[in-house]
C-alpha positions, 0 to 999 in steps of 0.5 A, a space after each residue: 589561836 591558829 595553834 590551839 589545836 597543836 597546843 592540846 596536841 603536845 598537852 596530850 603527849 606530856 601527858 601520855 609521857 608522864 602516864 608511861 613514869 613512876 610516882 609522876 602526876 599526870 597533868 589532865 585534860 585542860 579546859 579550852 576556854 582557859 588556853 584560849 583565854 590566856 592566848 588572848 591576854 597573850 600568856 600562852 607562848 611558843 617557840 618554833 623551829 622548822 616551821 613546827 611548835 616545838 614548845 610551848 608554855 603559859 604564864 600568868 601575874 599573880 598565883 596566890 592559891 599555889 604561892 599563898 601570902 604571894 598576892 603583892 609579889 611582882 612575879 611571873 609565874 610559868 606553867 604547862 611547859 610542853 615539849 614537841 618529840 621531835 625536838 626533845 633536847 634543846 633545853 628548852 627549859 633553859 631557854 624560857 628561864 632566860 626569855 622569863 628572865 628578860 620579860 620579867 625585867 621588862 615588865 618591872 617584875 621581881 622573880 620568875 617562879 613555877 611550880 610542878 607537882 609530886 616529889 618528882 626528883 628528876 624534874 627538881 634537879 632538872 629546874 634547879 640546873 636551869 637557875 632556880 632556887 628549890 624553895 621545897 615542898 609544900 601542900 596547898 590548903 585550897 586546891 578549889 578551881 585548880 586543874 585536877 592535878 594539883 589535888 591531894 599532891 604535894 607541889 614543889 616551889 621554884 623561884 629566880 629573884 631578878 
């Protein structure tokens, strides 16, 4: 909980990033009472490094609204993978493929997927290079209760199968 305040912090920054970039959806302001809530089902993560949050992401169980007909697959879903500045290059994105990975065999769980919305074709080639599978574009019939961004936007699928 201690963090919060630096997890909005880098949401804010991902989202100036994707505001400066062409054709990008940019992520909106997140409700508090969801980051806090997911910090206490211990589904908000971090990695730090010289003692600063340098990354962090969420991940939840079931995502049936982004996932549709997915409600009894055994998965990991992440989001909202938000990179400190001052340690951009580290391939994160790489590393949280290989902790999701070991999680999701820990916990008896049968892929590690996310998504991303819009045709950003960067950030497909991008989570392609880091071991998942481009299962394509999709538009979701019920965005209800979802964060803004995934309003009116086509959402890209991606999934590793442990």
């Amino acid at each position: 909980m201690q963090d919060i305040d630096e997890i909005f912090r880098l949401y804010k920054i991902a989202s100036d990033f994707q505001k400066a970039k062409k054709e990008v959806t940019i992520w909106p302001e997140f409700d508090r009472a969801l980051i806090e809530s997911e910090i206490r089902d211990n589904r908000q993560w971090k990695i730090s490094m010289d003692g600063e949050v340098a990354c962090v992401w969420a991940i939840t169980f079931s995502d049936d609204q982004i996932w549709e007909n997915s409600g009894k697959d055994a998965a990991v879903y992440i989001h909202r993978i938000a990179t400190n500045p001052n340690f951009r290059g580290n391939n994160f994105v790489t590393k949280i493929v290989e902790w999701s990975k070991e999680y999701a065999k820990q916990h008896g769980k049968d892929f590690v997927r996310l998504d991303t919305t819009g045709n950003n074709k960067k950030l497909i080639q991008h989570y392609k290079h880091s071991g998942f599978d481009f299962l394509g574009i999709v538009e979701l019939s019920d965005t209800k209760g979802l964060p803004d961004h995934y309003s009116n936007v086509p959402v890209c699928l991606f999934e590793i199968k442990m």
